[in-house]
C-alpha positions as CSV (number, residue, x, y, z in Angstrom):
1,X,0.0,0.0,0.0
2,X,1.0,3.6,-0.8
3,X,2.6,5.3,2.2
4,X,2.1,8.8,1.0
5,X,-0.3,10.5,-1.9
6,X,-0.4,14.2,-3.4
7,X,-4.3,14.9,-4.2
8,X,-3.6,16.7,-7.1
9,X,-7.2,18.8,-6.4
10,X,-9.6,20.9,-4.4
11,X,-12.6,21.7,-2.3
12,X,-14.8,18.7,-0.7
13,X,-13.1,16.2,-3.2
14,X,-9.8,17.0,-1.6
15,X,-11.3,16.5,1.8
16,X,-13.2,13.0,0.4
17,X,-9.7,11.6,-1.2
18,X,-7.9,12.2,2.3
19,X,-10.5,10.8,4.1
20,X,-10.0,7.6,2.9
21,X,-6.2,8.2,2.8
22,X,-6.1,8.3,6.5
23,X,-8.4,5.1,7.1
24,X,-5.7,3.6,5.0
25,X,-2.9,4.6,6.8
26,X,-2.2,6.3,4.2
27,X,-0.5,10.5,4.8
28,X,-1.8,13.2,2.4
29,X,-0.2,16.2,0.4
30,X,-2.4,18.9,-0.6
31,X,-1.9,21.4,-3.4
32,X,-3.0,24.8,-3.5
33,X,-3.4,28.1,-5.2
34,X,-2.9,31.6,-3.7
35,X,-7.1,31.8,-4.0
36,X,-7.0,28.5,-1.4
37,X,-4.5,29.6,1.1
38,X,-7.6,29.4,3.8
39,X,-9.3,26.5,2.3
40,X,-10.4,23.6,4.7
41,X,-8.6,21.1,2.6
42,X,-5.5,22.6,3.1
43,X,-5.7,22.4,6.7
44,X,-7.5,18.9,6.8
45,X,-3.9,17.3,4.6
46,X,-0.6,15.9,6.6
47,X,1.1,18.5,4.3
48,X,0.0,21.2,2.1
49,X,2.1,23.3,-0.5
50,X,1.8,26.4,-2.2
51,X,1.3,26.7,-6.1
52,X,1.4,30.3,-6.3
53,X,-0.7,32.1,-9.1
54,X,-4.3,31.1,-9.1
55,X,-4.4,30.9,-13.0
56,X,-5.1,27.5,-13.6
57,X,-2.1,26.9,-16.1
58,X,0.2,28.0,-13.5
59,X,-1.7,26.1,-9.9
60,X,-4.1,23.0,-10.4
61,X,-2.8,22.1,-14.5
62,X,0.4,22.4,-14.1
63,X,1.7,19.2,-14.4
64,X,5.5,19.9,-13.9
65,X,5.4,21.8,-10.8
66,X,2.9,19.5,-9.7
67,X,5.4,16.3,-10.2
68,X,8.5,18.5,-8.5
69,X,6.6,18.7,-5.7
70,X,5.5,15.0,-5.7
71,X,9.4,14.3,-6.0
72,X,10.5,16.8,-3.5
73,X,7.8,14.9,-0.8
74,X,8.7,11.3,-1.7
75,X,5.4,10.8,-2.7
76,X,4.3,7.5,-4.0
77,X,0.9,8.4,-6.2
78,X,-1.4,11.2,-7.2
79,X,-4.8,11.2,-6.5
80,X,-6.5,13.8,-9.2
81,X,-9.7,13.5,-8.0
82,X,-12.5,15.2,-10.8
83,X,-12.2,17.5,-13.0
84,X,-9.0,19.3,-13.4
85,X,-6.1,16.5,-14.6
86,X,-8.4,13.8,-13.6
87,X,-8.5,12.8,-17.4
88,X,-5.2,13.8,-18.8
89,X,-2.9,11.4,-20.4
90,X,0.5,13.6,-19.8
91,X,-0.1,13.5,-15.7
92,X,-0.2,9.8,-16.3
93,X,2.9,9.6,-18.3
94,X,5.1,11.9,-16.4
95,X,4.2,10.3,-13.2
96,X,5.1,6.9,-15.0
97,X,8.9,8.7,-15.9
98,X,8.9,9.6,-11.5
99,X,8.0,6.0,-10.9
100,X,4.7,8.0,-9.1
101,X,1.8,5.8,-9.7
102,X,-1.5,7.4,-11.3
103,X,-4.9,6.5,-9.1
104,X,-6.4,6.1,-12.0
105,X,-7.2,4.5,-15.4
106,X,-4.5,3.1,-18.4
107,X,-3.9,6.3,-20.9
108,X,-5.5,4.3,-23.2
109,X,-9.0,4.0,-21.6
110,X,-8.7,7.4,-21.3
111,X,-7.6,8.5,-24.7
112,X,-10.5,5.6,-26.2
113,X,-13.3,7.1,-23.9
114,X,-12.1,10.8,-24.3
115,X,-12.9,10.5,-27.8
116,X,-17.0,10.6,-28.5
117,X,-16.6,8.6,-32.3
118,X,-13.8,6.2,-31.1
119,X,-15.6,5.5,-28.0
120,X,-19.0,5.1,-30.8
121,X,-17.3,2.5,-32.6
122,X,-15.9,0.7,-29.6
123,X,-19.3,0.0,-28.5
124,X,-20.6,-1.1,-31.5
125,X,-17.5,-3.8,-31.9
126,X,-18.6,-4.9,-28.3
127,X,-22.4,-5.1,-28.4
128,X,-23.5,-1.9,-26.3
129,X,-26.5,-0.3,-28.1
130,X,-25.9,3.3,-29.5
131,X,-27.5,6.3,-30.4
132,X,-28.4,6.1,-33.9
133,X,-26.7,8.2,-35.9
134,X,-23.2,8.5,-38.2
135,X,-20.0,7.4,-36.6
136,X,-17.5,9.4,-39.1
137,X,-16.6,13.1,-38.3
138,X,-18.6,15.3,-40.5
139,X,-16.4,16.7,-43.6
140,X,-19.4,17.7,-45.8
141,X,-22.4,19.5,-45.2
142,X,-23.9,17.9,-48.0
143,X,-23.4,14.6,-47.2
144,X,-24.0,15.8,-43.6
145,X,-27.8,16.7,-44.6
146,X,-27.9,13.5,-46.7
147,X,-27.0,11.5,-42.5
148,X,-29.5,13.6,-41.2
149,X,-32.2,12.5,-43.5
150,X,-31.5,8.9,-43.2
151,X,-31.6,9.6,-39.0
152,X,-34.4,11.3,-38.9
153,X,-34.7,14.9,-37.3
154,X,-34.6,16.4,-34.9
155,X,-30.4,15.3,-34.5
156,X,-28.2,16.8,-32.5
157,X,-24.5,17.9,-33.2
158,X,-21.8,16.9,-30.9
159,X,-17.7,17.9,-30.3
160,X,-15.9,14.3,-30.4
161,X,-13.5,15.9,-27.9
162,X,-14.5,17.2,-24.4
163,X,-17.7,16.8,-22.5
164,X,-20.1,18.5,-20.0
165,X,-22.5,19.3,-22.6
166,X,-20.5,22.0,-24.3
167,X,-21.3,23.3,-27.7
168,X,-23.8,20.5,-28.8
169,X,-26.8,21.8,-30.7
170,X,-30.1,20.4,-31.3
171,X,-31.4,20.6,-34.7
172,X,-34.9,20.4,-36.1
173,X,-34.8,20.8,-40.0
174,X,-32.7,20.7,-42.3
175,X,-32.2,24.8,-43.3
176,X,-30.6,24.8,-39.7
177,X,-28.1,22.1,-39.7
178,X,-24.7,24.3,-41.6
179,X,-25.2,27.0,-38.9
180,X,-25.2,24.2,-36.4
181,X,-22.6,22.1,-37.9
182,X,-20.3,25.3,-37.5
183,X,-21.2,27.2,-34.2
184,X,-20.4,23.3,-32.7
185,X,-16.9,22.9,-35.0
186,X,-15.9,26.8,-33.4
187,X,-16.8,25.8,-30.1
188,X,-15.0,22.7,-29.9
189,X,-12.1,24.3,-31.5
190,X,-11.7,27.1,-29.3
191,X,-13.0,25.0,-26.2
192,X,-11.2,21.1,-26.5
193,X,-8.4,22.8,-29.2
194,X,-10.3,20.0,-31.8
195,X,-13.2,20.6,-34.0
196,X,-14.2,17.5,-35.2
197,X,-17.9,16.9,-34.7
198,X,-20.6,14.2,-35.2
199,X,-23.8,13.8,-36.4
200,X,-26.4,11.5,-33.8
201,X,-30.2,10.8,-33.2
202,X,-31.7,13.5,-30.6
203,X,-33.4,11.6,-28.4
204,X,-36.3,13.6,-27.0
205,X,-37.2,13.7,-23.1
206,X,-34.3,10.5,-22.2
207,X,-33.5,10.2,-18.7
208,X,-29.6,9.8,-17.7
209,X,-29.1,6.9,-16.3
210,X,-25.4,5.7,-15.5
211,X,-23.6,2.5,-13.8
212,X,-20.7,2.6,-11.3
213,X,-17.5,0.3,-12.6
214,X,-15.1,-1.1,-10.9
215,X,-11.8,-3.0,-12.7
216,X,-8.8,-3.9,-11.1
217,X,-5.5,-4.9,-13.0
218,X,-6.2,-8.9,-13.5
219,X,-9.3,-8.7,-15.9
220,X,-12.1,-8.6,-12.7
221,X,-14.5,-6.2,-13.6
222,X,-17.9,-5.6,-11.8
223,X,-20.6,-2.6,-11.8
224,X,-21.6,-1.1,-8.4
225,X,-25.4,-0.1,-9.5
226,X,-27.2,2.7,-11.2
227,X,-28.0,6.0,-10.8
228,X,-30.8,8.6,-11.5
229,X,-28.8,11.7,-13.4
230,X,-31.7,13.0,-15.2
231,X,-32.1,16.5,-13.4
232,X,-30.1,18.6,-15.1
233,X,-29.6,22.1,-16.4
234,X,-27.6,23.2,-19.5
235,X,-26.4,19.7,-19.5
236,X,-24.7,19.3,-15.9
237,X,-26.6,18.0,-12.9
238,X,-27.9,19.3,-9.8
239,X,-29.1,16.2,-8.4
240,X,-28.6,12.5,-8.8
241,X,-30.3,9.8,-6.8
242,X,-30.3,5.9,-6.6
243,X,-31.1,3.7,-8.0
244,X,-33.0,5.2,-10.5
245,X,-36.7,5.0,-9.9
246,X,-37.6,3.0,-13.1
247,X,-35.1,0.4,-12.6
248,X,-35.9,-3.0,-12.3
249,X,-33.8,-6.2,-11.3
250,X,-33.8,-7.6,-15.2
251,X,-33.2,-4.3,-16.6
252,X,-30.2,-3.3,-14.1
253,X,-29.1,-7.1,-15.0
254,X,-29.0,-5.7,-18.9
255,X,-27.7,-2.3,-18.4
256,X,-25.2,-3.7,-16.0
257,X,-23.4,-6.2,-18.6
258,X,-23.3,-3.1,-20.8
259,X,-21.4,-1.3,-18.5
260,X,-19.2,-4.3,-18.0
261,X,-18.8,-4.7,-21.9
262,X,-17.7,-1.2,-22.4
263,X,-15.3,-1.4,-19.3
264,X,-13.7,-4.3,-20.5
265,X,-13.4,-2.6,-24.2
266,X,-11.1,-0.3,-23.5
267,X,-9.4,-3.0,-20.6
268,X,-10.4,-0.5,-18.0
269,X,-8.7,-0.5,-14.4
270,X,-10.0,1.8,-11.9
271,X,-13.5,3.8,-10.6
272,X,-15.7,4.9,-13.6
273,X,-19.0,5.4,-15.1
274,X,-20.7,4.7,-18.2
275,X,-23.9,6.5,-19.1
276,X,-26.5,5.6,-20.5
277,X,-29.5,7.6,-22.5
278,X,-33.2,5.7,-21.5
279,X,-36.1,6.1,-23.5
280,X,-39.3,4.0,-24.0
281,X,-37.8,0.9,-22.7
282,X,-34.6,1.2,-25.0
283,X,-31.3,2.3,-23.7
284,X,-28.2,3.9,-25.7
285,X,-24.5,4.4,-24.4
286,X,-24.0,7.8,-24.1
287,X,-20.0,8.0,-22.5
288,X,-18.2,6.7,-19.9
289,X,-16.2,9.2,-17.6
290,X,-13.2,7.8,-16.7
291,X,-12.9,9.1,-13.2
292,X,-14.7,9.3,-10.0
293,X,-17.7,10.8,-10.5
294,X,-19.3,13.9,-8.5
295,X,-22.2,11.2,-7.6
296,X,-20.4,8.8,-6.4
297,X,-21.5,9.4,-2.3
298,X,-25.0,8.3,-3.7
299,X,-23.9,4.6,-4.6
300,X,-21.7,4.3,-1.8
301,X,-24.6,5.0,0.8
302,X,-26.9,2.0,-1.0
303,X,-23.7,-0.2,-1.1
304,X,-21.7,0.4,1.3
305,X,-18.6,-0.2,-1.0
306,X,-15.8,3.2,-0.4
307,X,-15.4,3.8,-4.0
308,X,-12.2,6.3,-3.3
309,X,-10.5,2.9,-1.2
310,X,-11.3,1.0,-3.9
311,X,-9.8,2.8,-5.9
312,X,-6.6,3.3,-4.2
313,X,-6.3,-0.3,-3.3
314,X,-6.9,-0.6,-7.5
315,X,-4.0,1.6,-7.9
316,X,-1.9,0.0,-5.5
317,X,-2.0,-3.4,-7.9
318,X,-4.2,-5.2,-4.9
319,X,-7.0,-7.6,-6.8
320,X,-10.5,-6.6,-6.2
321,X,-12.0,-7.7,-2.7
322,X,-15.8,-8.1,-4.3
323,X,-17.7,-10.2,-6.8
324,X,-20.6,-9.1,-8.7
325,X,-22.8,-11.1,-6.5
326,X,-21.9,-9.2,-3.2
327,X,-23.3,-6.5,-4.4
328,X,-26.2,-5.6,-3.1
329,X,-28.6,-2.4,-2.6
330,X,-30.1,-1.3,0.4
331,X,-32.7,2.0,0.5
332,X,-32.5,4.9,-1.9
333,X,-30.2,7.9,-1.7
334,X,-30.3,11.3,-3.1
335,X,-27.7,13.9,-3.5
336,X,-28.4,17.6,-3.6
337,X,-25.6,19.7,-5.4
338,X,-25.1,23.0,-3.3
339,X,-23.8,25.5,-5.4
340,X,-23.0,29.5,-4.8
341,X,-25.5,30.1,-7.6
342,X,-28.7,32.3,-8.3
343,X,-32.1,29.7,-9.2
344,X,-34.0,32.8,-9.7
345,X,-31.7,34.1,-12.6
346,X,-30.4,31.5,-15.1
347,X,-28.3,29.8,-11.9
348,X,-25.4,32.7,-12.9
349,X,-22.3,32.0,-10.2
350,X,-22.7,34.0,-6.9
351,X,-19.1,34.0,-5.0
352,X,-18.3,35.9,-2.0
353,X,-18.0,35.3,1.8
354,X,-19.9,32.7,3.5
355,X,-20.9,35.0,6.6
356,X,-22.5,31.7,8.4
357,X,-22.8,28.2,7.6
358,X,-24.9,25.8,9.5
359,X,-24.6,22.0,8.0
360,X,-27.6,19.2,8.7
361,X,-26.7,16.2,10.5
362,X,-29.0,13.5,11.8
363,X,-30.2,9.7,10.5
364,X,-29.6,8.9,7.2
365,X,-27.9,12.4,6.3
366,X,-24.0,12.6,4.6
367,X,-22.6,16.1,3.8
368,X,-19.1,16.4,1.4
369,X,-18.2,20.0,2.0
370,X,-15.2,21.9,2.0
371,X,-16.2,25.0,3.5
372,X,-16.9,27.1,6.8
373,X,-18.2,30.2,8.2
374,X,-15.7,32.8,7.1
375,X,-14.8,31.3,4.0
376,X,-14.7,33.0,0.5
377,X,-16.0,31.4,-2.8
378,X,-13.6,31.8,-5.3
379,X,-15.1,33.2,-8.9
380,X,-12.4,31.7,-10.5
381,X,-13.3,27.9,-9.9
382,X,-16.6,25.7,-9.8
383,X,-19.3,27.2,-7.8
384,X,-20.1,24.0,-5.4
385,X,-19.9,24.8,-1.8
386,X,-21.6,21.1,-1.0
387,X,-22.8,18.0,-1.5
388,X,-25.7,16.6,0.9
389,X,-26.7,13.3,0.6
390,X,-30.0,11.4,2.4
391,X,-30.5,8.3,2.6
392,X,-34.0,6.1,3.2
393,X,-35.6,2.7,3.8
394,X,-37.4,4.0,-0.1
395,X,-37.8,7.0,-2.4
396,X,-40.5,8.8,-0.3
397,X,-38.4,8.6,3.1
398,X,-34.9,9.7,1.2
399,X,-37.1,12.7,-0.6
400,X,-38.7,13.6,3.2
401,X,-35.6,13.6,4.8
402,X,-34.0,15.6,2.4
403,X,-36.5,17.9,3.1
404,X,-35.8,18.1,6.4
405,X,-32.1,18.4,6.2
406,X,-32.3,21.0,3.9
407,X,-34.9,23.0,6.5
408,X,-31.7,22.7,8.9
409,X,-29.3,23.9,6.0
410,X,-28.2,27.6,6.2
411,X,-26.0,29.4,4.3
412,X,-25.6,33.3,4.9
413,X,-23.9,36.1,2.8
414,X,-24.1,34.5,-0.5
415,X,-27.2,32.6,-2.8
416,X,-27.5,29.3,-3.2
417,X,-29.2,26.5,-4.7
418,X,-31.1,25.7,-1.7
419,X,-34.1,27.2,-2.5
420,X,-34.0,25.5,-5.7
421,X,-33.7,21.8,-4.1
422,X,-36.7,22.9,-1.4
423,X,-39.2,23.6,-4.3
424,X,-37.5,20.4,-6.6
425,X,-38.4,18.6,-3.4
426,X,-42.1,19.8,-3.1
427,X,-42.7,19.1,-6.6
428,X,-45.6,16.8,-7.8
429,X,-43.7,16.0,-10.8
430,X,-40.5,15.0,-9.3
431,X,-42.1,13.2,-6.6
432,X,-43.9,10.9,-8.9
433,X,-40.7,10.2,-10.6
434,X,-41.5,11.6,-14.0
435,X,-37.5,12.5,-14.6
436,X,-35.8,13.6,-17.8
437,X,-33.3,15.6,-18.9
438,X,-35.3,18.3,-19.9
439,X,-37.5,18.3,-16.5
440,X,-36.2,21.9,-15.0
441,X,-37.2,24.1,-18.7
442,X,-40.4,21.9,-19.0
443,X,-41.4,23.0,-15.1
444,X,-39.1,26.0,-15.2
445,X,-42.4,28.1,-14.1
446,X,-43.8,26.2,-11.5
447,X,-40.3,25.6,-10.1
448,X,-39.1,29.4,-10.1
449,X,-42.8,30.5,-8.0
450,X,-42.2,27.8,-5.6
451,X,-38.6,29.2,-5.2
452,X,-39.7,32.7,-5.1
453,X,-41.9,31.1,-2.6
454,X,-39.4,29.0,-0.5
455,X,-37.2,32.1,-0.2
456,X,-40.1,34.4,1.3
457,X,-40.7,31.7,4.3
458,X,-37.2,31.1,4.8
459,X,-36.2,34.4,5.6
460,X,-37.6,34.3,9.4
461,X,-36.1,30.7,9.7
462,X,-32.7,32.3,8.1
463,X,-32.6,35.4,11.2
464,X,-33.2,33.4,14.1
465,X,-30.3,30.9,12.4
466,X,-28.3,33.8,11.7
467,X,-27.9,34.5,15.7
468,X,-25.6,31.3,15.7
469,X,-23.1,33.1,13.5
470,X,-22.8,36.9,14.1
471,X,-20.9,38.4,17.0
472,X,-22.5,39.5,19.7
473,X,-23.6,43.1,19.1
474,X,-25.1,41.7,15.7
475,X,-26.9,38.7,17.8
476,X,-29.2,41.6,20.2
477,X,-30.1,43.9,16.7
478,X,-31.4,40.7,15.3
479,X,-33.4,39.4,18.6
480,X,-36.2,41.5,18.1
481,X,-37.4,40.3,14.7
482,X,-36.5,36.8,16.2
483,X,-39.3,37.8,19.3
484,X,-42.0,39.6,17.0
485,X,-42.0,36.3,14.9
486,X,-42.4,34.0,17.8
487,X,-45.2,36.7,19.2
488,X,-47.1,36.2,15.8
489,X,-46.5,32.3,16.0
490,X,-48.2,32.3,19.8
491,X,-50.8,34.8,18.6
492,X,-52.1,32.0,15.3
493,X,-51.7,29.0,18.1
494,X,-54.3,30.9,20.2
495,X,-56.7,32.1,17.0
């Protein structure tokens, strides 16, 4: 087993990877930028070193410094967590020149999945059904409009290279497909520095289902269940759950040996995920992320398998310790992404200074974070403050105590999407399990008047709270609201 390991990352995922670092025996070396001098990861690691600049070319991507201070520690691997270098093939070859071992994949899983039409044709050597659509870059915009006849519109265009939803376009006839077709090639360009695109079947309303993998280094290769990913704005997710609500013990049987298939395509060794697209009983690959995933608390709570020790043991050549039929799933989980972002305009980033931060605890209730009272979000990296998972016996008891813990979840001096996850919570919709990925525009309305909503009767709840973070002289100008509110409580009882 490794005796030391540089988390090449930040925020709550730094904080996660150590965790299980330390219940290994296992001493930690964090990295940071001049932005997260005072970040709790940095404080929570055995040893923490300064990157200088908070450009990203010069802190959290740059691979040289970031190997010189590897070498400098004696460190024997690099955890890169998501995001970031968690799916870049030089980290993984200059560690391999430092005799530094990568937790992580092969470069060649990473290069095969990194690539949308390699990763297309892999699957359609192996057996995993696909999107229909062209598996050839598109050249020619006539003979592009000649592929998008035979599919069938509405199609979508898509950058081979990159991911998260970035610069694909949706296209319903053909007079719009060469303004498409270009506005994706420019954004992939100037976005993934490649602007080869492809041509694919839009599947209308799909939910995002996806399977956790497991491979280790001798060929054993199992999946760890499903997930919900379906909720979901401009492509990235705000909440996951599982399993997924519609799945079924023969279906998860067949979209598990898909999973499996694809792993073992690209002789996968590590944590990942393949995704699926679902739609009226059929199910098409859609990726596979090569990393652990943001989710990944939600399958670990109806498991209990530690993904991140997994993975390090993985990494450290050890075999795998479970079979396929270990695995088993108790309850259903849910996972709220807490973001420093405004519901009530477009979800734009909010940073600034957390004035107080109260987190939920209680049955059944997990919270990744990587923040505190005091602390500043950045506006120069991803706006999550949180993760807060819930956990129940079923759907209804994980969905009610996720209401609850976010009642007990205050955040003061910046937005969030808390308000956002209350009203998700309270709606009919969601409640009955009708998920796709286009749920939040196709309730967009009824969601932003529940918010509006949400926010008005949370701002008593939010003073009293309030008292447990401001100094004192703050605490006695804020007592009187806190008394006329309990005065008008007393006064309904007795009506």
């Amino acid at each position: 087993m490794f005796k030391k390991v540089l988390v090449a990352n930040r925020g709550e995922i730094a904080i996660r990877i150590m965790r299980a670092c330390k219940e290994l025996d296992i001493e930690t070396v964090a990295i940071y930028s001049d932005t997260d001098e005072k970040a709790l990861f940095t404080m929570y690691a055995d040893e923490a070193v300064p990157l200088g600049s908070s450009i990203l070319a010069d802190s959290y991507l740059n691979i040289d410094k970031i190997i010189a201070i590897a070498n400098e520690l004696g460190v024997d691997a690099i955890h890169p967590g998501y995001g970031f270098l968690s799916e870049n093939c030089k980290l993984g070859e200059e560690c391999a020149k430092n005799g530094i071992t990568l937790i992580g994949p092969r470069k060649e899983a990473i290069e095969a999945m990194g690539d949308k039409i390699t990763s297309k044709q892999l699957m359609i050597e192996n057996g995993v059904p696909t999107v229909p659509g062209d598996k050839e870059p598109i050249e020619d915009i006539e003979l592009a409009k000649q592929k998008a006849r035979d599919i069938g519109y509405p199609v979508i265009i898509k950058s081979s290279a990159g991911g998260g939803g970035i610069g694909m376009r949706t296209v319903y006839d053909e007079e719009e497909l060469p303004r498409a077709i270009e506005s994706t090639q420019n954004i992939a360009q100037s976005t993934f520095g490649d602007g080869t695109v492809y041509i694919e079947k839009y599947i209308e309303r799909p939910r995002h289902i996806e399977f956790q993998v497991l491979a280790d280094n001798y060929g054993n290769t199992i999946h760890v269940c499903d997930r919900e990913c379906s909720i979901q704005r401009r492509h990235q997710k705000l909440i996951e759950e599982a399993p997924s609500p519609i799945m079924t013990d023969e279906l998860r049987e067949k979209m598990g040996a898909s999973a499996i298939k694809a792993a073992k395509a690209v002789n996968y060794n590590s944590a990942g995920t393949v995704e699926f697209m679902y739609s009226n009983g059929e199910y098409y690959f859609l990726e596979m992320n090569t990393r652990i995933q943001v989710e990944h608390p939600i399958t670990e709570v109806i498991t209990g398998i530690d993904l991140v020790k997994e993975q390090i043991k993985i990494a450290a050549g050890e075999e795998l310790s479970i079979k396929q039929e270990d695995i088993g799933v108790t309850g259903h989980a849910i996972e709220c992404r807490i973001n420093a972002e405004d519901p009530l305009n477009e979800f734009v980033p909010t940073p600034g200074k957390i004035v107080g931060y109260r987190s939920p605890g209680g049955i059944g209730v997990r919270m990744d974070s990587g923040v505190y009272t005091g602390y500043t979000i950045p506006s120069i990296y991803d706006s999550m403050i949180s993760k807060l998972i819930t956990w129940g016996a079923d759907r209804d008891e994980a969905i009610a105590r996720m209401q609850r813990a976010l009642y007990e979840f205050i955040i003061v001096g910046i937005p969030t999407t808390i308000p956002f996850h209350k009203a998700l919570m309270k709606n009919k919709n969601f409640r009955d399990a009708k998920l796709h990925t286009g749920f939040i525009e196709e309730n967009k309305q009824d969601l932003l008047m529940e918010i509006e909503k949400v926010i008005e009767e949370d701002k008593e709840h939010e003073k009293i709270m309030q008292g447990a973070f401001l100094p004192p002289k703050k605490v006695a100008a804020i007592a009187t609201s806190v008394n006329e509110y309990m005065n008008r409580i007393r006064e309904d009882q007795e009506q």
